[in-house]
C-alpha positions as CSV (number, residue, x, y, z in Angstrom):
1,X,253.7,92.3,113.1
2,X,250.0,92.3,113.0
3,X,248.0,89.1,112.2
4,X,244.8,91.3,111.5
5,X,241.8,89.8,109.4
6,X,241.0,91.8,106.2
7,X,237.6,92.9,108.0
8,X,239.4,94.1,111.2
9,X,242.1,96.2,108.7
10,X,238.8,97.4,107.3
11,X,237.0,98.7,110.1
12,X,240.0,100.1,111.4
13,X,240.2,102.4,108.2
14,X,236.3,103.4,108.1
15,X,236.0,103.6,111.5
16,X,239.3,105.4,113.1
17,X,240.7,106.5,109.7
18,X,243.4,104.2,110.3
19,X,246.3,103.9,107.5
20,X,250.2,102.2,108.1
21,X,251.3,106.0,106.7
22,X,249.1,107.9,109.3
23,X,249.9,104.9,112.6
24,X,253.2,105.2,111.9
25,X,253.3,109.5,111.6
26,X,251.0,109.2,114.8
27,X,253.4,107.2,116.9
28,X,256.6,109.1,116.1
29,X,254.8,112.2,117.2
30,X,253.2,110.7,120.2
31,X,256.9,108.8,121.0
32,X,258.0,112.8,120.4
33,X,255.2,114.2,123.0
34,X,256.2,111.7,125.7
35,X,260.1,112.8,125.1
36,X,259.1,116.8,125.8
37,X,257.0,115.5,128.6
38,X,257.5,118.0,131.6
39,X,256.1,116.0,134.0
40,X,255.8,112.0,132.7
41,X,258.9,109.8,132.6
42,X,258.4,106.8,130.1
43,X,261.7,105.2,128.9
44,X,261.5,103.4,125.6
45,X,257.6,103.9,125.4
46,X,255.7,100.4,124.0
47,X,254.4,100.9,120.7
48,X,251.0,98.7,121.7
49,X,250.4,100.2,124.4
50,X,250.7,104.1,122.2
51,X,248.5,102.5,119.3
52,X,245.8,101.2,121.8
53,X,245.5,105.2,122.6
54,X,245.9,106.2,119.4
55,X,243.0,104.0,118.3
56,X,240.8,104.5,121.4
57,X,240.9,108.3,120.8
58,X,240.8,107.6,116.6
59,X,244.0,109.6,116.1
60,X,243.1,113.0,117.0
61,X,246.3,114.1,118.9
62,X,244.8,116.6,121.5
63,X,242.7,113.6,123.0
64,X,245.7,111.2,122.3
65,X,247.7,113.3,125.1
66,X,245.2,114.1,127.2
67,X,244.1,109.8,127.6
68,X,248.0,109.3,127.8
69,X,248.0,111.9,131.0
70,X,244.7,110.6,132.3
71,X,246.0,106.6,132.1
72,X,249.3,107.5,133.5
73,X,248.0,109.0,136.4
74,X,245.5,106.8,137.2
75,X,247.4,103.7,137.0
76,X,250.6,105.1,138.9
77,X,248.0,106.3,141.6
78,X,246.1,102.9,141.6
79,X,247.2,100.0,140.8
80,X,248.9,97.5,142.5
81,X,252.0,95.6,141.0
82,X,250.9,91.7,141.6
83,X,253.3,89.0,141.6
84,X,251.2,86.8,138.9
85,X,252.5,84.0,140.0
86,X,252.0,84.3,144.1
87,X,249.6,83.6,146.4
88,X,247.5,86.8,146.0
89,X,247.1,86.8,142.5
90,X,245.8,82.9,142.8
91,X,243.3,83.9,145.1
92,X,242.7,87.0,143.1
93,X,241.5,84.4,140.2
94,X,239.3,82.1,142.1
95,X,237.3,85.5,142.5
96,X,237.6,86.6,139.0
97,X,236.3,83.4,137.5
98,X,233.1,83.7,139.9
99,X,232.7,87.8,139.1
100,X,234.2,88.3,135.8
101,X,232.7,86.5,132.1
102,X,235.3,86.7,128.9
103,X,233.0,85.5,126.3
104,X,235.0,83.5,123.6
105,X,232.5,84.9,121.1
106,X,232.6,88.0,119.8
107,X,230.1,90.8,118.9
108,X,228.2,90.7,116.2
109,X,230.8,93.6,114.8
110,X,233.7,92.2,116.2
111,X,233.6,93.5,119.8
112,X,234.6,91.6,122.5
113,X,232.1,90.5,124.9
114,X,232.8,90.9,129.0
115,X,230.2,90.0,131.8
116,X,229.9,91.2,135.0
117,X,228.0,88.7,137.4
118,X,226.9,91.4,139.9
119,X,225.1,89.1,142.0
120,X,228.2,87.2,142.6
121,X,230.3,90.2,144.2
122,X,227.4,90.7,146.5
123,X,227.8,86.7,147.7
124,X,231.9,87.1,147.5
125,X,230.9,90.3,150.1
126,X,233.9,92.1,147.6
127,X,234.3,95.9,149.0
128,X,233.4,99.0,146.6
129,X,237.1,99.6,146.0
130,X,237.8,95.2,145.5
131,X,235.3,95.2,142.8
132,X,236.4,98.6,141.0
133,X,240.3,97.3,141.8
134,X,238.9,94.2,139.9
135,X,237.5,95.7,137.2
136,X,239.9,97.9,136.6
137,X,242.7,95.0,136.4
138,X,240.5,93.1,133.8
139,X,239.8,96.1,131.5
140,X,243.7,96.7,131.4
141,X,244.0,93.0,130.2
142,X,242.4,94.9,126.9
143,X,245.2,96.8,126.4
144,X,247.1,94.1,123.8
145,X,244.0,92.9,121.8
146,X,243.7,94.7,118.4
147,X,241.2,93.6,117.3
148,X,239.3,95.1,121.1
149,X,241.4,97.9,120.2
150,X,239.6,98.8,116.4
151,X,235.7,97.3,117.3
152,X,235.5,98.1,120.8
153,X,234.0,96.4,123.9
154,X,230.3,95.2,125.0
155,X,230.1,95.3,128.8
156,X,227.5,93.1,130.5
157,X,225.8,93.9,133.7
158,X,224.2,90.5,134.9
159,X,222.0,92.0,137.7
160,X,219.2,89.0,137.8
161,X,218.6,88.4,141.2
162,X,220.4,90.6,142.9
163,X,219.2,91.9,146.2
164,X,217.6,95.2,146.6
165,X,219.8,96.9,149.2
166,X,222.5,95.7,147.4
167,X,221.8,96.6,144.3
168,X,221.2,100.1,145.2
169,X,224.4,100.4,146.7
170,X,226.0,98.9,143.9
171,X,224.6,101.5,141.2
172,X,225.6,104.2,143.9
173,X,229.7,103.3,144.0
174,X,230.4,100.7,140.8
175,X,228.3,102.7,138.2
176,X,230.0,106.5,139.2
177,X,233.3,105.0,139.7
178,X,232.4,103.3,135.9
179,X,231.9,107.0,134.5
180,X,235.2,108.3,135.7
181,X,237.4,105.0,134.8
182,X,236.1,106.0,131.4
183,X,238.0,108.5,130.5
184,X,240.9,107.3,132.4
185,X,241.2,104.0,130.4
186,X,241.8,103.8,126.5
187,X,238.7,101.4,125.9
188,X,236.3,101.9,123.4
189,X,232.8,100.9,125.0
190,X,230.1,100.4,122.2
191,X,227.4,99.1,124.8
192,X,226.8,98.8,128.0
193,X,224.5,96.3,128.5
194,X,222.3,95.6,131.8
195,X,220.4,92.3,132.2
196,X,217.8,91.9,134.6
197,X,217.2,94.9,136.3
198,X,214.1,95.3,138.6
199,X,211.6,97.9,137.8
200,X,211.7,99.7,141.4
201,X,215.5,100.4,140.2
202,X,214.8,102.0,137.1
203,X,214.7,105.5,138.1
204,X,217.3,105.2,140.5
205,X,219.6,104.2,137.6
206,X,218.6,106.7,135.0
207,X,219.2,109.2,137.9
208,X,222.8,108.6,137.9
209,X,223.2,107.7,134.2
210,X,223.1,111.6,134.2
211,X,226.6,112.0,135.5
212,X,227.8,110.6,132.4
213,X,229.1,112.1,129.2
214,X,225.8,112.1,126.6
215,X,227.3,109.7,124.5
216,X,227.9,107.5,127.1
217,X,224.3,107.7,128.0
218,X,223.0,106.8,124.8
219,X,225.6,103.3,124.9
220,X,223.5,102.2,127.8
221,X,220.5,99.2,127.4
222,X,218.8,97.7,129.4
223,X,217.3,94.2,128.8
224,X,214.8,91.7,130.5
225,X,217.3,88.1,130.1
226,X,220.2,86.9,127.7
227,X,217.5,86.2,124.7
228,X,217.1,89.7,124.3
229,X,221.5,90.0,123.7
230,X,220.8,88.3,120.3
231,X,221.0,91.4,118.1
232,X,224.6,92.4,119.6
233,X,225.9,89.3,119.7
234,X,225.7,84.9,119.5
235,X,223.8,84.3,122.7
236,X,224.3,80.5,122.6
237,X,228.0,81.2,122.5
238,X,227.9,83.9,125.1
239,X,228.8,82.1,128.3
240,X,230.8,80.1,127.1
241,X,234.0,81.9,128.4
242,X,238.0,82.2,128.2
243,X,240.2,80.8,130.8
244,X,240.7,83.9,132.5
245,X,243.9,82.2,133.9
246,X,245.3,82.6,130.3
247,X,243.4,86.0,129.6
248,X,245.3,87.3,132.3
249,X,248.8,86.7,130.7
250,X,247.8,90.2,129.3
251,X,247.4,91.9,132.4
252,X,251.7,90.9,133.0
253,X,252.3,92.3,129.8
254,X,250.8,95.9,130.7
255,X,251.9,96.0,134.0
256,X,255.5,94.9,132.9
257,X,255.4,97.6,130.0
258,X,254.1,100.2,132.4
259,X,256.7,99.8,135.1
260,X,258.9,102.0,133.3
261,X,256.2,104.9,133.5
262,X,257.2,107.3,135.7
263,X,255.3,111.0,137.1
264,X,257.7,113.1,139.1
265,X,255.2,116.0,140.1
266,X,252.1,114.7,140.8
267,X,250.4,117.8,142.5
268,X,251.3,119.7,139.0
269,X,250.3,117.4,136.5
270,X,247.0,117.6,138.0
271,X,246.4,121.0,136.8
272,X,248.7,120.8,133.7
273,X,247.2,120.5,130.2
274,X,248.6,119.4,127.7
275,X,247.0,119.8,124.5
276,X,247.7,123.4,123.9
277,X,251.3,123.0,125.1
278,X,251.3,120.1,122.3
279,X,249.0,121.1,119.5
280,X,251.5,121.8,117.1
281,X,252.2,118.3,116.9
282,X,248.8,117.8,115.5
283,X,248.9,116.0,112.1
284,X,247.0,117.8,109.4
């Protein structure tokens, strides 16, 4: 049952078009799409985890499938199954709560707020693939919030400080691998926000910004300190974050829901599409 505000049930409807009649059409077909499925194998498919697609892709079928595909592969392919409650998964924590920010405030629309303390995975010495792994896990934690889910996400780049040879490398690895985990995952990124970034980098960075999609491009800002974050959202309130302990409960959720997702041809779902195959179960 959701415990939505009225202004959250109203964005939802301006913004993704979003009606009980049309979610609940929209998951019976997408439940339906999943059952034809030639290639993906997903018993008794979770109804949060259909609507965050649904909303990240504002119900327009094609695109619904195609994320589905995308997430499925990438997730089956990638990530790790963690005991939450071993000894990796403690240590894992001690290195998010130094990397990762969950602001308890939210966007001045209603987004929620994640930092990224990139000076801290250089001093943690966190390999390219760690700190995508990393970042992966905590944007999957996204999947159960709908409220994330209808006003999207601001992600913060805290690059203050950060040394140069570093930071180079770190726009060279994090910031493609960002592009393609971007249409992998079902987030909805409203800005990307970089603090701090020195001048001599500038041109380095709008370099590869080009690999992204246009609209991507145009999310990205860059800003001189955390004053300058007051027009997207409360920057007293900014750093003062979640447990990520407890913010982590949602990562077990998704990666228990998931387990039942199954692909049993990987080399062909690579070069299957699905959206022509599917299109007829487009709602009008």
């Amino acid at each position: 049952m959701s415990e939505l505000s009225a202004f959250y049930i109203d964005k939802a409807k301006k913004e993704l078009g979003e009606n009980e009649i049309r979610k609940t059409q929209s998951i019976n077909l997408f439940k339906e799409y999943i059952r034809r499925h030639p290639f993906i194998i997903y018993l008794n498919p979770d109804e949060k985890i259909l609507l965050t697609i649904l909303r990240s892709k504002k119900y327009k079928m094609y695109k619904v499938f195609e994320s589905f595909e995308k997430t499925a592969i990438f997730i089956k392919s990638n990530l790790r199954v963690i005991d939450l409650h071993g000894q990796e998964m403690k240590e894992l924590l001690t290195k998010y709560n130094k990397v990762f920010g969950v602001s308890k405030c939210r966007g001045i629309n209603g987004e929620k707020v994640m930092l990224i303390k990139v000076k801290e995975i250089e001093a943690l010495n966190l390999s390219t693939k760690e700190a995508i792994e990393m970042t992966t896990i905590m944007i999957t934690a996204l999947f159960f919030e709908e409220k994330t889910q209808i006003a999207g996400t601001i992600l913060i780049y805290d690059c203050t400080n950060t040394n140069w040879k570093f930071f180079k490398q770190f726009l060279e690895t994090e910031f493609i691998q960002f592009s393609k985990n971007t249409s992998f995952f079902p987030v909805r990124y409203k800005h990307i926000i970089i603090i701090g970034m020195p001048t001599y980098a500038v041109s380095i960075f709008n370099l590869i910004k080009s690999v992204f999609t246009i609209k991507l491009q145009e999310r990205f800002i860059m800003v001189e300190n955390y004053k300058n974050l007051e027009k997207f959202t409360n920057i007293t309130e900014i750093l003062k974050e979640e447990n990520l302990t407890k913010f982590c409960k949602n990562i077990a959720k998704a990666y228990q829901l998931l387990k039942n997702l199954e692909i049993n041809d990987f080399n062909k779902i690579e070069n299957y599409k699905s959206s022509g195959s599917f299109r007829k179960l487009e709602i009008d």
